[in-house]
N, C-alpha and C positions, 0 to 999 in steps of 0.2 A: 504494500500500500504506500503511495506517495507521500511523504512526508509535507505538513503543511508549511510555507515557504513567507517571507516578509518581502515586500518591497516589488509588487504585482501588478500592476494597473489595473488586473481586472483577477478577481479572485474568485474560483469557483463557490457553489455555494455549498457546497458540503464542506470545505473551509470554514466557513462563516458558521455553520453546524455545532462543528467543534470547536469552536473559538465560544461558544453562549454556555458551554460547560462551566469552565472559570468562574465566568463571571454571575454561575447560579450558585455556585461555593460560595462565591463572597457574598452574594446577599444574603445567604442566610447566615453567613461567620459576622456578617457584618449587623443582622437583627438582632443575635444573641447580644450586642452590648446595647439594645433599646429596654424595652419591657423587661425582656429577661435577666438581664442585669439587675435594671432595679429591684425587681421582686427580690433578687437574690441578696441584695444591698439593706433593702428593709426588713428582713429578716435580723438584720442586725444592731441600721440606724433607723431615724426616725424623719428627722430634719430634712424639709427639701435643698436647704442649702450644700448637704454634706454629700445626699443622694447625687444631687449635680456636681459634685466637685469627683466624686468618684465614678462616677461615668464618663467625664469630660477627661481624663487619664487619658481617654482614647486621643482626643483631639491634641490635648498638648506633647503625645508622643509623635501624633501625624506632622507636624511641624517641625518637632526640636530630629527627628530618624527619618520619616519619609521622607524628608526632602534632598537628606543629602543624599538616598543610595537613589531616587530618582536620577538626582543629578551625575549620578557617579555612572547610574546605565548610559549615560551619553560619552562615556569617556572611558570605558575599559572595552577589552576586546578579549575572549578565552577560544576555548577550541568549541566550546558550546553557546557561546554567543554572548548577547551583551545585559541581555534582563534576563534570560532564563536561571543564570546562577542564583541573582537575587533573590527571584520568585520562590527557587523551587526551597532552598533555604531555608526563607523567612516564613513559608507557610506551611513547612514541617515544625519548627522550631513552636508558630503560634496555636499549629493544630494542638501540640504536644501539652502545652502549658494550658489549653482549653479544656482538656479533658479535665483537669483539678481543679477547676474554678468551682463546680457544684460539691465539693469535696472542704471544701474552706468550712471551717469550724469558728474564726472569728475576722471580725472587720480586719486587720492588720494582716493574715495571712492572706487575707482577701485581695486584699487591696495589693499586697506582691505579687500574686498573680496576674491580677489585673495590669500591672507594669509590664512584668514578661511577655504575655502573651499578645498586647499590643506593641510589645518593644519588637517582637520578632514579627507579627504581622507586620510591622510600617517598614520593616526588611524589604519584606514582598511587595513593596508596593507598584511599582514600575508595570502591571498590566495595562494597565491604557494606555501607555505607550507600545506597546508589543501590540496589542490587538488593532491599533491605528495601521501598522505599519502593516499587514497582513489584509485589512479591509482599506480598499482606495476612497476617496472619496466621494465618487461618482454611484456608489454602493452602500454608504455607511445610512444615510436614511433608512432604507428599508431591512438593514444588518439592525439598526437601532429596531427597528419594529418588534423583529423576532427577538431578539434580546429582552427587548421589557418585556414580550410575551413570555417567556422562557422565565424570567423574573418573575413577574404574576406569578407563574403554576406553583415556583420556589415558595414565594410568601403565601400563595394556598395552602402547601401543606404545614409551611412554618407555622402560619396561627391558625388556618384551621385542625391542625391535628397533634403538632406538636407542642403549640402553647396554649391552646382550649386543653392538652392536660398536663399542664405544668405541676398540677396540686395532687395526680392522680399517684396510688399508690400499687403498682404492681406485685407488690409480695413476692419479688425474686430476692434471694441470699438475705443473710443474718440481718437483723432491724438494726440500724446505724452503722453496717460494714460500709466497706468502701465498694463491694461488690451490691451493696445495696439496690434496686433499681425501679426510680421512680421516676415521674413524666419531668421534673427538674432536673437529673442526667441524662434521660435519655437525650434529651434537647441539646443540650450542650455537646455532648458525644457523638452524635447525630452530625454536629456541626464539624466536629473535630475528625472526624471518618470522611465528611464531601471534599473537606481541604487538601487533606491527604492523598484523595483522587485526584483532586486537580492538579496537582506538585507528578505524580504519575502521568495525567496526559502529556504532561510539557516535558516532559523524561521523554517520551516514547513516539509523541508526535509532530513534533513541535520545531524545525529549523530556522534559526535565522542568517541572514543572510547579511554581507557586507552593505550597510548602509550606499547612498550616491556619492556622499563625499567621506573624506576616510575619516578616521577614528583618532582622538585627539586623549593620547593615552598620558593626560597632566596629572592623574590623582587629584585629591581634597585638597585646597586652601580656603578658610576663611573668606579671603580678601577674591578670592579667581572664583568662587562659590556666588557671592554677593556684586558679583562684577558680570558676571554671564545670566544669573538669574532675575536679578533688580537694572540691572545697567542700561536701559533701555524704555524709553517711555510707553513704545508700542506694547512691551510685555507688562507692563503695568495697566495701560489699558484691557491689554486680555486676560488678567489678573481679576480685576473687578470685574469684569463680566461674568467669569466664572462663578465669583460669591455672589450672584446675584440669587440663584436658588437655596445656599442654603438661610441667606438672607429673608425667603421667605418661610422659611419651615420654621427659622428664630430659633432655633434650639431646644421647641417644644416637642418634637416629634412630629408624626402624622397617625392619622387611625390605622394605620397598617404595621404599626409597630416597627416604627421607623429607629434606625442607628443611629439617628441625631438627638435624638432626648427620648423620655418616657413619660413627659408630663400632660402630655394627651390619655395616654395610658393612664395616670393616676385619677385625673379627671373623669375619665370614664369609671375607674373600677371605686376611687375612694370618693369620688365626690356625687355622682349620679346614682353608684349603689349598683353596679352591674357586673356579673362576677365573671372572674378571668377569662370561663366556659365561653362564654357570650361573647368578649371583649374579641377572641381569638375565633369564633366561629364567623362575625361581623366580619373582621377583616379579610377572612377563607371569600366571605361572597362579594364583599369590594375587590380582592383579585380577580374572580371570575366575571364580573361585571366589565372592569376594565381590560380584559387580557379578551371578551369579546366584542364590547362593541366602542373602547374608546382608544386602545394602541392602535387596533393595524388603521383605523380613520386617521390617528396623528403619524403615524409614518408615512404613510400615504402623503398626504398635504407635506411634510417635510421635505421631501424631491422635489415637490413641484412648488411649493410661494416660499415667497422671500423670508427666510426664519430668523434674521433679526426682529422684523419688524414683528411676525406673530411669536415669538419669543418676548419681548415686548408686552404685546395683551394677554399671554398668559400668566405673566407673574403676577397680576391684579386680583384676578378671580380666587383663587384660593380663602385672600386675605379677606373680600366680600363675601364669603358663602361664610368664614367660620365667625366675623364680626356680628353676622347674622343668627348665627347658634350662638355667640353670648347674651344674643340681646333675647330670643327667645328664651333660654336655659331662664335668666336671671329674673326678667320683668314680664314675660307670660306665664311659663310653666312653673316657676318657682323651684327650680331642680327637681320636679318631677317628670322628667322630658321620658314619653314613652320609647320603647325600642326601636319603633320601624322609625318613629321621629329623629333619633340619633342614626339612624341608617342612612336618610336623606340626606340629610348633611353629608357626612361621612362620603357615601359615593360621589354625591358634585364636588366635594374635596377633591379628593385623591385623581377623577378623573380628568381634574383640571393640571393636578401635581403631573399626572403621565402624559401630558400637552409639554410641561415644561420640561421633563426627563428625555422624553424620547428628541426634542427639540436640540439641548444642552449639550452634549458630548460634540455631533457631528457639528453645534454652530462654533463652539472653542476652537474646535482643530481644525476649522476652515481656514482660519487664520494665523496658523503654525507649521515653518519650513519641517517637514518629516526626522529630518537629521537635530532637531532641536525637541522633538519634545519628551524626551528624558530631560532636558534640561528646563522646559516647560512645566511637566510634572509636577520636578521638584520646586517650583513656582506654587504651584496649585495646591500643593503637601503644604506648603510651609503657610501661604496666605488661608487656605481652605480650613486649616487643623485651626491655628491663632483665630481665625473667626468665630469657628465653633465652638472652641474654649471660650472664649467670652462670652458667645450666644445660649451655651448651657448654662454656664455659672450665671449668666446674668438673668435667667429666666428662673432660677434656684430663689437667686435673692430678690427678685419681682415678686413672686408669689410670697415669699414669707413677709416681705415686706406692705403690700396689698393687704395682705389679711390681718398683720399690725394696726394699720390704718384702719380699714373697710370692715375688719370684721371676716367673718364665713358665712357659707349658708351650706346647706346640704345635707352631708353625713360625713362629710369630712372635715377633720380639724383646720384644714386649709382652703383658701378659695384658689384652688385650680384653675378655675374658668378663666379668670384672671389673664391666663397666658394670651390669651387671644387678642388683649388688648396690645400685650408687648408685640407679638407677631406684626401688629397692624404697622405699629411704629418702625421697624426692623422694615418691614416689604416695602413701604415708602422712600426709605434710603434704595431700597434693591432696584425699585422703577428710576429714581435718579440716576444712578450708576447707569443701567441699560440705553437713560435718553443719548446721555452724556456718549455712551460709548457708537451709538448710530452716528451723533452728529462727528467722532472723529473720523467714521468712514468715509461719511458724505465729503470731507476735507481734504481724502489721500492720504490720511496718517497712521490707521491701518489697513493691511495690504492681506486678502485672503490667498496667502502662497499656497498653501495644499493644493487648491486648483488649477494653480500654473505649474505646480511640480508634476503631480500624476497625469495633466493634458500630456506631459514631455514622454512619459515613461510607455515602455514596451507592453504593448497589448497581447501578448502570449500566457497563459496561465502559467 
């Protein structure tokens, strides 16, 4: 069987196949640090400030480690290529130390976990660049389709099956062994098994090839680090466009049991009164919702109209349907908001978030030379993580701070709901950034190179 190859103009689609393997490992390696973390966290603390500060672990290693082995895939060269070493590495290393996160006995051996296993994930990080250079861009739209779809089915079974029973108790081995087995390891194990596959395909089928220009074998400096990454205003412009999504999530999460917070999650489970089962089954039929009738219509429209500009109207929407669930939660329903009621929402949500997902990746790297985005990347790592770290912690101390002030309502000691206002505040910086970054197009000051490089390149598979 022919080995899959980087740097193609046109790539078959069984390629494109095995390339949405990957990146179905990482969503679900990448949910376990949402909901499931936290549960795992409040088993212990209490405080939303501290829950956020121990989840965000992820984001402040995304910064201070993904960026630079990003940057380092643009500048080493082995006999196995130039992100595969990293990849296969870092997400054995984070599979390994995933398996013992449900095995933590207190916050502190918790929380070392939680350092490793993100320290050796953000090792791995370097796949979108490897998977860019493998999909040309005349492809990546409708590669982007099947991938979120591929996605969806992931997060189907992640919360419809795997975290609908997170509480459940299977009665395999001794009560408190470590062969113990209930729906809180299976989950994480689960996870820790998909990654380990994926570090296998890229073993077995996976070649890369000599970039177009050669390979700039300088190592790490600080100052060569900070000079190829920041040195440039156009990569700062593409810099801020990228945080533009997670700009709109604010660090809250989303109903899908998003890797970027868990405080949608709380909200539903501690503040509305709806238990895990439900929480985790809801977002099982928000994936099947979106995986049929709102990705392949947003990939679709991604090849064919202009995706800044609907990049642009999608960031808005989110932030109006959930402003619209605090105002019902709080001043109609009184936090008695029925189930299909939270569903509504819930689905215009998410299926506006897969508008701005599937949009996102291919509008980035339209405007990124192919031989630079490991050096991009590690852009993205470093601005992407530093954002999120803020945007969690700052949504930790929103809420406790909120309900200081305001008081609660609910069944939870905290007002939750609350987040949606930060959200709002957070997605209005993200639509500036977005206007900001069209009008330096409109000027010649960013330049979409991907499409002048793969017009050049050999049309032979």
């Amino acid at each position: 069987m022919k080995k899959i190859e980087t740097h193609h103009a046109k790539a078959p689609w069984s390629w494109v196949a095995w390339m949405v393997y990957p990146w179905m490992a990482l969503t679900y390696f990448g949910n376990c640090g949402g909901a499931p973390l936290a549960f795992t966290i409040r088993k212990l603390v209490e405080s939303p400030a501290v829950v956020a500060f121990l989840s965000s672990i992820n984001f402040a290693m995304v910064f201070l480690v993904s960026a630079a082995a990003s940057y380092m895939s643009d500048r080493i060269w082995t006999r196995w290529g130039r992100r595969r070493p990293l990849l296969i590495v870092g997400w054995i290393g984070g599979a390994t130390a995933m398996f013992f996160v449900p095995l933590a006995t207190n916050v502190w051996t918790l929380a070392a976990l939680i350092v490793v296993f993100q320290f050796c994930s953000d090792v791995g990080t370097p796949y979108e660049p490897l998977y860019n250079e493998v999909i040309p861009p005349s492809q990546r739209g409708r590669a982007s389709t099947l991938r979120n779809i591929m996605n969806n089915v992931t997060n189907l079974f992640f919360n419809g099956v795997m975290l609908a029973q997170f509480d459940r108790q299977y009665g395999l081995g001794k009560a408190g062994g470590w062969l113990k087995l209930d729906g809180e390891r299976a989950l994480y194990w689960v996870g820790s098994a998909a990654i380990l596959l994926a570090s296998l395909l890229l073993m077995a089928r996976v070649r890369e090839t000599p970039p177009p220009e050669s390979i700039r074998r300088e190592g790490f400096s600080p100052a060569g680090f900070l000079r190829d990454v920041f040195g440039r205003r156009e990569q700062w412009m593409v810099y801020l466009l990228y945080i533009c999504p997670f700009l709109v999530i604010a660090g809250i999460g989303t109903f899908m049991a998003s890797a970027y917070g868990a405080f949608v999650t709380l909200f539903e489970t501690e503040q509305l009164g709806f238990s895990r089962q439900q929480v985790g089954w809801a977002a099982g039929v928000i994936g099947i919702v979106n995986m049929i009738l709102f990705v392949p219509a947003w990939g679709w429209l991604a090849d064919r109209l202009p995706r800044l500009k609907l990049f642009r109207c999608a960031l808005l929407a989110p932030v109006i349907i959930n402003l619209s669930l605090f105002v019902c939660v709080r001043f109609v329903t009184d936090y008695s908001l029925p189930f299909w009621g939270l569903m509504t929402f819930a689905i215009l949500t998410e299926g506006m978030m897969a508008l701005i997902y599937v949009l996102w990746g291919p509008l980035v790297y339209d405007y990124l030379p192919s031989n630079g985005y490991g050096t991009a990347a590690a852009g993205f790592s470093f601005v992407g993580g530093f954002t999120n770290f803020i945007l969690v912690n700052g949504a930790g101390l929103w809420v406790e701070g909120f309900t200081h002030v305001f008081g609660t309502a609910g069944k939870s000691k905290f007002d939750y709901s609350s987040i949606f206002i930060w959200q709002a505040l957070t997605a209005a910086i993200a639509c500036g950034l977005a206007w900001w970054f069209s009008q330096e197009v409109k000027r010649g000051r960013v330049i979409a190179y991907a499409r002048r490089e793969f017009e050049k390149a050999p049309r032979g598979a």
